[in-house]
C-alpha positions in Angstrom: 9.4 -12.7 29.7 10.4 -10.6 26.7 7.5 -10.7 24.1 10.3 -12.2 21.3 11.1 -15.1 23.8 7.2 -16.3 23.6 6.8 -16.5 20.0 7.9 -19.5 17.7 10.4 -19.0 15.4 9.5 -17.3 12.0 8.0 -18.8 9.4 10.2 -20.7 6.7 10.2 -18.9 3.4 8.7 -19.5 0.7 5.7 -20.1 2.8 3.7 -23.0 1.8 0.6 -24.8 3.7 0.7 -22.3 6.5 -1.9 -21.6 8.9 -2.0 -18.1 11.1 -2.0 -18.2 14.9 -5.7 -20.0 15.5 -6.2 -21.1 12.5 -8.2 -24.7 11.9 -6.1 -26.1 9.2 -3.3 -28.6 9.8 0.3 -27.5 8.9 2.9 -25.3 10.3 1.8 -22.1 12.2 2.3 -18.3 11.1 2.5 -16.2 13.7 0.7 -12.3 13.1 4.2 -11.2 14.0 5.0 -12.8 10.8 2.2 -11.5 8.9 2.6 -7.9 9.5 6.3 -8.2 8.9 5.1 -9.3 5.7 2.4 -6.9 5.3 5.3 -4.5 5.7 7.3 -5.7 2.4 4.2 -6.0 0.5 3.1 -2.5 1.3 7.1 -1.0 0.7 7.1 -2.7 -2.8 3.4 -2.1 -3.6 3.7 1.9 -3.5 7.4 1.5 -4.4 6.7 1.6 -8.0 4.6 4.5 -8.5 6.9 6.2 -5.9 9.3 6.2 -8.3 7.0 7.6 -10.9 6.3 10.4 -8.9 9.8 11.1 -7.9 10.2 12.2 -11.7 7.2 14.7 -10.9 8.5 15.9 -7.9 5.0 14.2 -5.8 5.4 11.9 -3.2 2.8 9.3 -1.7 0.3 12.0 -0.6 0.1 13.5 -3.8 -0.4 9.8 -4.8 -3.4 9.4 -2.3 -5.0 12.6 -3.5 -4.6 11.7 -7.0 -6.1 8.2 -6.6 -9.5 9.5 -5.1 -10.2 12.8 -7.2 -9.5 10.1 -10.1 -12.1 7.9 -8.9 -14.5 10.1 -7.4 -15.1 13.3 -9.5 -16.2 16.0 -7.5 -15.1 15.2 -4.4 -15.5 17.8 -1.9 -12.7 19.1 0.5 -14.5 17.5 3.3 -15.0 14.2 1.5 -11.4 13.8 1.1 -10.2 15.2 4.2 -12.0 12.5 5.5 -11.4 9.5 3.4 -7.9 10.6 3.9 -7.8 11.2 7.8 -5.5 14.4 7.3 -5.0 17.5 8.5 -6.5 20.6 6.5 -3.0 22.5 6.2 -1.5 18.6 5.0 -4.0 18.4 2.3 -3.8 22.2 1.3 0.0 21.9 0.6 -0.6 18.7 -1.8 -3.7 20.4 -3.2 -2.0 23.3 -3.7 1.1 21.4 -5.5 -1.6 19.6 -7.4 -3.4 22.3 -9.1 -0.9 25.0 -9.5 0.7 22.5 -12.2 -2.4 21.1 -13.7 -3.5 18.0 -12.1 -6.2 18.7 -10.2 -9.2 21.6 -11.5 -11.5 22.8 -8.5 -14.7 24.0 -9.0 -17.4 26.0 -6.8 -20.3 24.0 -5.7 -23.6 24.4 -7.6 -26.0 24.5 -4.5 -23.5 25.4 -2.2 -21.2 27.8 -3.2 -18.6 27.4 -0.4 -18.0 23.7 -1.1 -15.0 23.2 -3.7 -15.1 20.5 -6.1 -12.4 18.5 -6.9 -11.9 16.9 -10.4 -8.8 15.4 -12.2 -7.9 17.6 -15.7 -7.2 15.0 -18.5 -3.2 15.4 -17.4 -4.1 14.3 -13.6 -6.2 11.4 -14.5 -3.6 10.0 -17.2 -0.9 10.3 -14.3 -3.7 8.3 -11.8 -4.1 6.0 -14.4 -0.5 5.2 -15.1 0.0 4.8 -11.3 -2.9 2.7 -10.6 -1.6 0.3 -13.5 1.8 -0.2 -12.0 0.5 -1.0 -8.8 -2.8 -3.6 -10.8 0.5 -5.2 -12.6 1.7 -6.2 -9.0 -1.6 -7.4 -8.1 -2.1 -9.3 -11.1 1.1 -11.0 -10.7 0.8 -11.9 -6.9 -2.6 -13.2 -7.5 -1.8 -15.2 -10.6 1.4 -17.0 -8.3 0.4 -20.5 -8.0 0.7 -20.6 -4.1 -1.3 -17.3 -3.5 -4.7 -18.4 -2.9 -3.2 -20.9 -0.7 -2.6 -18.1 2.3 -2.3 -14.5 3.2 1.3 -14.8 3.6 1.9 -16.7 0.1 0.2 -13.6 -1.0 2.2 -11.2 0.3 5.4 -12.6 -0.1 4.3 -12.4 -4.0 3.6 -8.9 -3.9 7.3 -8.7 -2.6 9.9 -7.9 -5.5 11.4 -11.3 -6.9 15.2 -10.2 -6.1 13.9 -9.4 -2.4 12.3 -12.6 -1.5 15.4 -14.3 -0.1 16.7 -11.2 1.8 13.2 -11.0 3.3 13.2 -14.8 4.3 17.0 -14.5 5.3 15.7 -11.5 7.6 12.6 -13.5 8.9 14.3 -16.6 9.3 17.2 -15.0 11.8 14.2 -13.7 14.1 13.8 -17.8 15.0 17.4 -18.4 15.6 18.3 -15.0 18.3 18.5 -15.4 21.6 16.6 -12.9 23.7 18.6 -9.7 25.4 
């Protein structure tokens, strides 16, 4: 049987007193399909606005990543952040390289171990962290603060959606329920 043919149909949206698949609580069900289909819109509007931040920079998301961890973790080495990040050497390099040749990012030579570079936001790199990580704490703020939020995961991540895209991301949902299978 085709995997869409087993599930129930999506969740009605706005979601309210929804449990997930398993779940104790009385009320109707929310399948994980549902939730990571919502995870999905959150995530799209969550680095959505400091995407378009960096557009005017000419940085995408990795430079975004990078950013965000040299910000909060002076002196990062290489390694450090190759790993937090789970990238390829030559991936980081490029953004790295982006990043310092126009004054974001200064790296330093380790003091007990000379081959080790140190990674450290200038004063322009960490005001550009800081205005992304505001935009994206303003989204936060505003999910958490909706009334229903606390309520579920998905109430939560249906506020982190944009406003305007709430119905077309119920509409989308809710036409999963009423298709046939192929």
């Amino acid at each position: 049987m085709p995997r869409s043919a087993a599930r129930p149909a999506a969740c009605p949206l706005p979601i309210a007193d929804i449990r997930v698949d398993g779940a104790a609580a009385d009320g109707p069900t929310c399948s994980s399909d549902d939730l990571i289909e919502l995870l999905f819109f959150a995530y799209r509007d969550f680095v959505g606005d400091p995407d378009r931040i960096l557009a005017e920079y000419g940085f995408g998301r990795a430079h975004h990543r990078v950013l965000h961890f040299v910000d909060r973790y002076p002196g990062l080495t290489i390694a450090e952040l190759l790993d937090i990040l789970r990238i390829t050497k030559q991936s980081l390099n490029r953004v790295l390289k982006d990043l310092i040749e126009q004054g974001y990012i200064a790296q330093k030579t380790g003091t007990s171990d000379r081959r080790q570079r140190l990674l450290y936001c200038t004063q322009t790199g960490a005001a550009l962290a800081g205005d992304l990580t505001r935009v994206q704490t303003r989204r936060l703020t505003r999910a958490l603060a909706a009334p229903a939020a606390a309520a579920s995961p998905e109430n939560f991540l249906l506020a982190m959606i944009e406003p305007d895209e709430r119905a077309a991301v119920s509409r989308l949902m809710a036409r999963r329920g009423q298709q046939g299978t192929a």
